[in-house]
SEDO-965850 format. One record per residue: residue in one letter; chain; x, y, z of N, C-alpha, C, CB in turn; residue number from 0. Coordinates in steps of 0.1 Angstrom, whole numbers, plus 5000, padded with zeros to 4 digits. Glycine has a CB too. Layout:
a/A/X/Y/Z/X/Y/Z/X/Y/Z/X/Y/Z/NUM
...
END
This chain:
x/A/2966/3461/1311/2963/3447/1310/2948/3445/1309/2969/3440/1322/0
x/A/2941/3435/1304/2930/3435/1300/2923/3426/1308/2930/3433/1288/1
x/A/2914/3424/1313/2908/3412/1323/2901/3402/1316/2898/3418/1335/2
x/A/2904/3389/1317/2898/3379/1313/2880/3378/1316/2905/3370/1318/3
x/A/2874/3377/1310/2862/3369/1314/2856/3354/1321/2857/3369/1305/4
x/A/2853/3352/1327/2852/3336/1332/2840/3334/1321/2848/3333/1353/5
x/A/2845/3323/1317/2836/3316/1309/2822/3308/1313/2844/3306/1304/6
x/A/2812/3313/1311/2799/3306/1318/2792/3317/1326/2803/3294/1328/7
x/A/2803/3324/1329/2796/3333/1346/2789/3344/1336/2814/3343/1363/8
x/A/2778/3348/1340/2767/3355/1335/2770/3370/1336/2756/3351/1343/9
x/A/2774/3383/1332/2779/3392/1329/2764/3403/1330/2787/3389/1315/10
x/A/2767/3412/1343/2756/3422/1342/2757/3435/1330/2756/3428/1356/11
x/A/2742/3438/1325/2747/3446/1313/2749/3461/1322/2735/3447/1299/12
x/A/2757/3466/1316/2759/3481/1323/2747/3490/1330/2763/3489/1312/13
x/A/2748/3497/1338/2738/3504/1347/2730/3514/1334/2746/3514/1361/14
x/A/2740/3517/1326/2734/3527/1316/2723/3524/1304/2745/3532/1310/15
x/A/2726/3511/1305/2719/3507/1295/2703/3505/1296/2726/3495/1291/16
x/A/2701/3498/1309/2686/3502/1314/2680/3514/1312/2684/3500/1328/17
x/A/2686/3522/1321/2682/3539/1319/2687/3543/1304/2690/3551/1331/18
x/A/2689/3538/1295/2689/3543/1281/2680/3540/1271/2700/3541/1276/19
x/A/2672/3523/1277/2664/3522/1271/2649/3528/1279/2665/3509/1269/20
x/A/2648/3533/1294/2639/3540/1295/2638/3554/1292/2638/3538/1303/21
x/A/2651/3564/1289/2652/3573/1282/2651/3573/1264/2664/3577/1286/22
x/A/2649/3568/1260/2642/3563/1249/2630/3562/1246/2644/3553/1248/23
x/A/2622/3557/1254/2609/3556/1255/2603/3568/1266/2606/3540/1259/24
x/A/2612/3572/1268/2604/3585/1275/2606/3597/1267/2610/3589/1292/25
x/A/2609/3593/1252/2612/3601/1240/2602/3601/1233/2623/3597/1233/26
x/A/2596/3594/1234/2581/3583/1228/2570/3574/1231/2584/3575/1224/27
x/A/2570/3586/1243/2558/3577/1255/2549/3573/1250/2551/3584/1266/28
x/A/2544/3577/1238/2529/3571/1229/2531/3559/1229/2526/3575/1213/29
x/A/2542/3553/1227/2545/3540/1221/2537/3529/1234/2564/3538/1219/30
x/A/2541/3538/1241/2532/3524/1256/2517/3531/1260/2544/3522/1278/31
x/A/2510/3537/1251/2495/3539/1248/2487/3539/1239/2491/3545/1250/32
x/A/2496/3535/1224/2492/3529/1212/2489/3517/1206/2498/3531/1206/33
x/A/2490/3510/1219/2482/3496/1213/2492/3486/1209/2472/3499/1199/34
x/A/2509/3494/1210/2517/3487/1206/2524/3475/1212/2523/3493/1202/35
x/A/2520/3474/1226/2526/3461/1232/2528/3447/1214/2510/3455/1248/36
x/A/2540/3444/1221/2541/3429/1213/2538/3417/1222/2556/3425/1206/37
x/A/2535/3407/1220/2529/3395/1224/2544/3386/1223/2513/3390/1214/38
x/A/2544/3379/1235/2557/3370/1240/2553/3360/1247/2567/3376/1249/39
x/A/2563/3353/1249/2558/3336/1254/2567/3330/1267/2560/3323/1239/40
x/A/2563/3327/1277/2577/3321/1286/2573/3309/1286/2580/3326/1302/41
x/A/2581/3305/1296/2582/3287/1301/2588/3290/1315/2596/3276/1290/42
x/A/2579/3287/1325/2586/3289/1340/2585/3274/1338/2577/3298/1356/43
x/A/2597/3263/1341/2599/3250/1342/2602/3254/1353/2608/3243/1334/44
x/A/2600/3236/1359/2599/3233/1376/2604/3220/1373/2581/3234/1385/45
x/A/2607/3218/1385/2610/3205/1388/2610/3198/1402/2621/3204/1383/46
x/A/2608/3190/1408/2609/3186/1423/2624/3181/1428/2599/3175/1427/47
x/A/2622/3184/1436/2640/3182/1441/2633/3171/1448/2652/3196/1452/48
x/A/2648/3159/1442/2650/3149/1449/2642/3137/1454/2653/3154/1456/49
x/A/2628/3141/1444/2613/3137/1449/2605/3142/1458/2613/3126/1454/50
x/A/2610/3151/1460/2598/3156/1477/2591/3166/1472/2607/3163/1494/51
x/A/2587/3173/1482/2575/3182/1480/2584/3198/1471/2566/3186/1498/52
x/A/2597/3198/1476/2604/3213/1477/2606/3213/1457/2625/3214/1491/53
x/A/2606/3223/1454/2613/3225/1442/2618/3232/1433/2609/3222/1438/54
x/A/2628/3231/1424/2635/3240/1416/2627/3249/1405/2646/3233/1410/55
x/A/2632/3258/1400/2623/3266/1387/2639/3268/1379/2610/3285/1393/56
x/A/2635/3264/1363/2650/3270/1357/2647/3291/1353/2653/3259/1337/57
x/A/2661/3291/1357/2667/3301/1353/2679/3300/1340/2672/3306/1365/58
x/A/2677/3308/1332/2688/3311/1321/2691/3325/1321/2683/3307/1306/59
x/A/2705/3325/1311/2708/3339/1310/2702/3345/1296/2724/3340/1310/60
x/A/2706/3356/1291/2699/3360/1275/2713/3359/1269/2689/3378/1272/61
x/A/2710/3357/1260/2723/3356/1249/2731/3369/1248/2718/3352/1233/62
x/A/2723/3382/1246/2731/3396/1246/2735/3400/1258/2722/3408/1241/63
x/A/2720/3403/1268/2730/3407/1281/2735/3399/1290/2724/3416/1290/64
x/A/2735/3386/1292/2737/3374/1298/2728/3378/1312/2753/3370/1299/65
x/A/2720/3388/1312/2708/3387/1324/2701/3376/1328/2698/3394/1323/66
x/A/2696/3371/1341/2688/3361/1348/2677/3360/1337/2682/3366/1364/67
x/A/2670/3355/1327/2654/3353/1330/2646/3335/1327/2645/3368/1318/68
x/A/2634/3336/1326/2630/3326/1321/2629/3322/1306/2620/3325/1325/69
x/A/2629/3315/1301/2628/3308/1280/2618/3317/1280/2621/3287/1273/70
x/A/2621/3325/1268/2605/3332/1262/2613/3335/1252/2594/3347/1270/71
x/A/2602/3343/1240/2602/3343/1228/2591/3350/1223/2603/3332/1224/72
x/A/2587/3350/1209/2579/3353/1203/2570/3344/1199/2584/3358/1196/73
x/A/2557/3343/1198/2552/3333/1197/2550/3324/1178/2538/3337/1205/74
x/A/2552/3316/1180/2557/3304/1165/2544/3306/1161/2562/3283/1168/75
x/A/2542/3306/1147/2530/3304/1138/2524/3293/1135/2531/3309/1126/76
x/A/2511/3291/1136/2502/3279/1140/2506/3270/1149/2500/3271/1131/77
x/A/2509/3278/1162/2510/3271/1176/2502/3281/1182/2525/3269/1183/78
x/A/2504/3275/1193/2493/3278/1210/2505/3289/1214/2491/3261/1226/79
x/A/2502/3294/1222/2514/3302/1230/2516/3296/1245/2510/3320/1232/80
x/A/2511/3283/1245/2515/3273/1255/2530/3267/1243/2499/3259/1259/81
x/A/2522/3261/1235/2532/3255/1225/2543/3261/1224/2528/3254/1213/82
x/A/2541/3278/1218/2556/3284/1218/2562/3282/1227/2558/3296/1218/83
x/A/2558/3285/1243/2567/3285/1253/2574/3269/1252/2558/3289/1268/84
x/A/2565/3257/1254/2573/3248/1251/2586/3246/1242/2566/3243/1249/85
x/A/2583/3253/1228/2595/3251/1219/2609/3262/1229/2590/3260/1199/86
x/A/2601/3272/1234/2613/3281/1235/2620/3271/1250/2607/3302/1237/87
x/A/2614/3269/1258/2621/3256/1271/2632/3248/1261/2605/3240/1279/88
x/A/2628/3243/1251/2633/3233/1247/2644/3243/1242/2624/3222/1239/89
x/A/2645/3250/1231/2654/3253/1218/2668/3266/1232/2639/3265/1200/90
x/A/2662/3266/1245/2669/3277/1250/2676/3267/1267/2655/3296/1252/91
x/A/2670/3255/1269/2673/3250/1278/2673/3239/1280/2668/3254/1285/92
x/A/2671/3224/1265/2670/3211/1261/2661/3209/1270/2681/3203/1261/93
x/A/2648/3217/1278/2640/3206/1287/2629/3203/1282/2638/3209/1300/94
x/A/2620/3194/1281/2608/3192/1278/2596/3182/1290/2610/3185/1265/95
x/A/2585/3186/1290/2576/3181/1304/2559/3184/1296/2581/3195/1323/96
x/A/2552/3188/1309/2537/3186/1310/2538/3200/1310/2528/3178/1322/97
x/A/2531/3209/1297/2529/3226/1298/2513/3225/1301/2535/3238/1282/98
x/A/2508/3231/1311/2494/3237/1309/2493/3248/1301/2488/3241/1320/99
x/A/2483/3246/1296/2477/3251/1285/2471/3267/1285/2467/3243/1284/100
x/A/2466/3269/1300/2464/3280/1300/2477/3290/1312/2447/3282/1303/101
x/A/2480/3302/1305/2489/3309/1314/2488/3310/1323/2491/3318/1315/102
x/A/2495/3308/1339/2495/3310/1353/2504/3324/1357/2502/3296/1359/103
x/A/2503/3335/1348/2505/3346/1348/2509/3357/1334/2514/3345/1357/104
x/A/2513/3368/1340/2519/3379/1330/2528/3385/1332/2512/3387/1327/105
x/A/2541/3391/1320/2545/3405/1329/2549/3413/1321/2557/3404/1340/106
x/A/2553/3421/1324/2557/3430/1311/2569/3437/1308/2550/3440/1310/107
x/A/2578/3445/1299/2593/3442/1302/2591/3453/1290/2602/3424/1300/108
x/A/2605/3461/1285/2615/3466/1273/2622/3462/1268/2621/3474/1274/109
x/A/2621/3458/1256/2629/3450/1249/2632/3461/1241/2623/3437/1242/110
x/A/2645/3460/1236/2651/3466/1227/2655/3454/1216/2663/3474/1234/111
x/A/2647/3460/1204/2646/3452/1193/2661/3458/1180/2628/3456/1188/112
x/A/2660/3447/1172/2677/3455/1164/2669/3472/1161/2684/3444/1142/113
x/A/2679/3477/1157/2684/3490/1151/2684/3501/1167/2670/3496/1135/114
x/A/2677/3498/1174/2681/3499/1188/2667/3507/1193/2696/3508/1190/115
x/A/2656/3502/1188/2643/3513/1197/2638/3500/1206/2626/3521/1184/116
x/A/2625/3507/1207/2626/3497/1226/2610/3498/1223/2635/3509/1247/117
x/A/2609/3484/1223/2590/3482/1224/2587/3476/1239/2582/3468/1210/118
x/A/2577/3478/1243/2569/3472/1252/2567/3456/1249/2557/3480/1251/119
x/A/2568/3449/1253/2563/3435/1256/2553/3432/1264/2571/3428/1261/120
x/A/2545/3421/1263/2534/3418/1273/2540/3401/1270/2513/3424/1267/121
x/A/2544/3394/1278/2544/3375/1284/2536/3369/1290/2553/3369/1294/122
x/A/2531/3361/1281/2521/3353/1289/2529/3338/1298/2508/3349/1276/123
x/A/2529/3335/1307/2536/3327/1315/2527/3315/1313/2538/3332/1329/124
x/A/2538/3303/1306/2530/3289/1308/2543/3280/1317/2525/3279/1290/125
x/A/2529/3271/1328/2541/3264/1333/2543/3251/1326/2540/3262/1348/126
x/A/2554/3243/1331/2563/3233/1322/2569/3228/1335/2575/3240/1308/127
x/A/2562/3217/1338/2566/3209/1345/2577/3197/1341/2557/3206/1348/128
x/A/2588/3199/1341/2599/3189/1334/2601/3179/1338/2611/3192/1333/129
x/A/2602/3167/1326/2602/3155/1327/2611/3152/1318/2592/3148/1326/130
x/A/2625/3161/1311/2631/3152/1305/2641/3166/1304/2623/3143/1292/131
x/A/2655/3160/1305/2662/3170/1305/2672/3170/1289/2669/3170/1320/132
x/A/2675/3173/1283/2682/3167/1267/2697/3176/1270/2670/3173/1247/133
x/A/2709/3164/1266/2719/3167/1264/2724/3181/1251/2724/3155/1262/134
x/A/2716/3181/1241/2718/3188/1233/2701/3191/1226/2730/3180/1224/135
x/A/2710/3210/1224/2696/3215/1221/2701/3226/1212/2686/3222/1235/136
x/A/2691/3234/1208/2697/3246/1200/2708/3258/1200/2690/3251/1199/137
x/A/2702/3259/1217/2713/3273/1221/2722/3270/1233/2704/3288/1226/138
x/A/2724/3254/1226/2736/3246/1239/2749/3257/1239/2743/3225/1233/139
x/A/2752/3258/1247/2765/3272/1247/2766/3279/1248/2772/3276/1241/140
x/A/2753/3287/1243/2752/3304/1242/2743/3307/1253/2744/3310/1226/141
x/A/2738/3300/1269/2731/3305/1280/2738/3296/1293/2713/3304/1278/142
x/A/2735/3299/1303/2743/3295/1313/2728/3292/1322/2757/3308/1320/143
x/A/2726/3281/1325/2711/3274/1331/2716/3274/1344/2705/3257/1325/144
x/A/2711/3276/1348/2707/3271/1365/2694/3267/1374/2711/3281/1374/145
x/A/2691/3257/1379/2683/3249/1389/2679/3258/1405/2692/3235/1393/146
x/A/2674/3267/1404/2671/3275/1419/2663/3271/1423/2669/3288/1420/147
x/A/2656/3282/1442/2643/3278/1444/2639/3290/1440/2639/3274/1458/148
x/A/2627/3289/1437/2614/3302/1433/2624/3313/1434/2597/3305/1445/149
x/A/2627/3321/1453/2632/3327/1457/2642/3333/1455/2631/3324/1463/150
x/A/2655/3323/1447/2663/3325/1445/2663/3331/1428/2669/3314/1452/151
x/A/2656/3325/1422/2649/3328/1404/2650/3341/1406/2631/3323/1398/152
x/A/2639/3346/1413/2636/3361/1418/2645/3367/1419/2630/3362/1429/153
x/A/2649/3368/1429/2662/3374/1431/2671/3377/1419/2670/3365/1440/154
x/A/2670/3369/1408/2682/3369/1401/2675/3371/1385/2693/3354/1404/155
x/A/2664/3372/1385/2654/3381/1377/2655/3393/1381/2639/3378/1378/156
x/A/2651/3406/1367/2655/3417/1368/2639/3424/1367/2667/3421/1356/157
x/A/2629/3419/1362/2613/3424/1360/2610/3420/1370/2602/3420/1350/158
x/A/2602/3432/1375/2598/3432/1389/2582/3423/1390/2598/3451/1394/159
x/A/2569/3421/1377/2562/3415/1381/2564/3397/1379/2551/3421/1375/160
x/A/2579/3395/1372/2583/3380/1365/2587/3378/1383/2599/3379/1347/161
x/A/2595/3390/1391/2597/3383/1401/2585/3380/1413/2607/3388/1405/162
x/A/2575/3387/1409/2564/3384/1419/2557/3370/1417/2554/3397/1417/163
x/A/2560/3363/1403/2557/3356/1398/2563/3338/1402/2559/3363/1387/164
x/A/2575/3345/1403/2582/3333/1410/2580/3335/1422/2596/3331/1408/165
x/A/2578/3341/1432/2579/3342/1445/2568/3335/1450/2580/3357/1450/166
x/A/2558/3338/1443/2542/3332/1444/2539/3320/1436/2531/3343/1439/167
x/A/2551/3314/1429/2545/3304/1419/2547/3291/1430/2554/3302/1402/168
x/A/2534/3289/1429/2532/3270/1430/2525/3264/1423/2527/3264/1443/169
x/A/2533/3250/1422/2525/3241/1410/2512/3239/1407/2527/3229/1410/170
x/A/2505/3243/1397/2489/3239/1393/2488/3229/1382/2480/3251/1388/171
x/A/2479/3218/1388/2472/3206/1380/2463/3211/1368/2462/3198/1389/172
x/A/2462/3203/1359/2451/3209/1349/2444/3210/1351/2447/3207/1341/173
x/A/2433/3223/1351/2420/3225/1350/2423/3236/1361/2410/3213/1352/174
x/A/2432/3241/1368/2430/3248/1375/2441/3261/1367/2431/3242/1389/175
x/A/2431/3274/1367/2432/3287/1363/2444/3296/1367/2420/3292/1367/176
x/A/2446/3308/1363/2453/3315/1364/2446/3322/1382/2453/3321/1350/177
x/A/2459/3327/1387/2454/3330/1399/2454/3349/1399/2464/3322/1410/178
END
């Protein structure tokens, strides 16, 4: 008999598959001392619960492995990589707000790109303070969103510096820098 899937509920990718993309690249260790990192973009969106001081950060799933993370992407041609992150909030989670401009962090991750090799990533983290949440967006259906605290993001993030990231993130005004 075959087990149903619950629809929505977020599906861990197999244990093997991590260690297959680090056995991969430990096939080709040059690859993460050649300069080859690719350049990526997030969106840590926030929001305040309820009006008060406490607040939520979104979490989504990824479309392949349905893993925890934040909107990111590749960064859009003749934009900012504030800007990308904004398109990607919007096109992966209908939200749109106030992004500062400059990154309030980094992290770094394995992506496995098609035909199946595995590059290094480097994310630059812009925050997106949300002020508008939209019924319909691009990848309405294909991610399962959720409203956490920092703590709970973390937790349910799989990169270990994206979770140091949330653990420590609190809101900055413009003009104030990366910490």
């Amino acid at each position: 008999m075959k087990s149903k899937k619950k629809a929505g509920k977020p599906q861990a990718k197999p244990a093997g598959t991590a260690q297959s993309l680090l056995q991969q690249l430990a096939k080709r260790p040059e690859t993460l001392f050649s300069g080859a990192f690719r350049q990526q973009t997030a969106a840590l969106c926030f929001r305040y619960k309820d009006g008060g001081a406490e607040i939520e950060v979104l979490v989504v799933t990824s479309r392949g492995s349905r893993s925890w993370i934040i909107p990111k992407g590749w960064p859009v041609k003749k934009k900012t990589l504030a800007e990308s992150a904004a398109i990607e909030a919007f096109e992966e989670a209908g939200v749109r707000g106030k992004v500062l401009e400059r990154a309030i962090g980094r992290y770094t991750y394995l992506k496995e790109i098609d035909g199946g090799a595995v590059v290094p990533c480097i994310v630059d983290v812009f925050q997106i303070e949300v002020e508008t949440i939209h019924d319909r967006f691009k990848e309405l259906g294909q991610r399962v969103i959720a409203w956490v605290s920092p703590v709970e993001a973390a937790r349910r993030v799989r990169e270990i510096e994206l979770k140091s990231l949330l653990i420590d993130f609190r809101p900055r005004v413009a003009g104030q820098g990366a910490a």
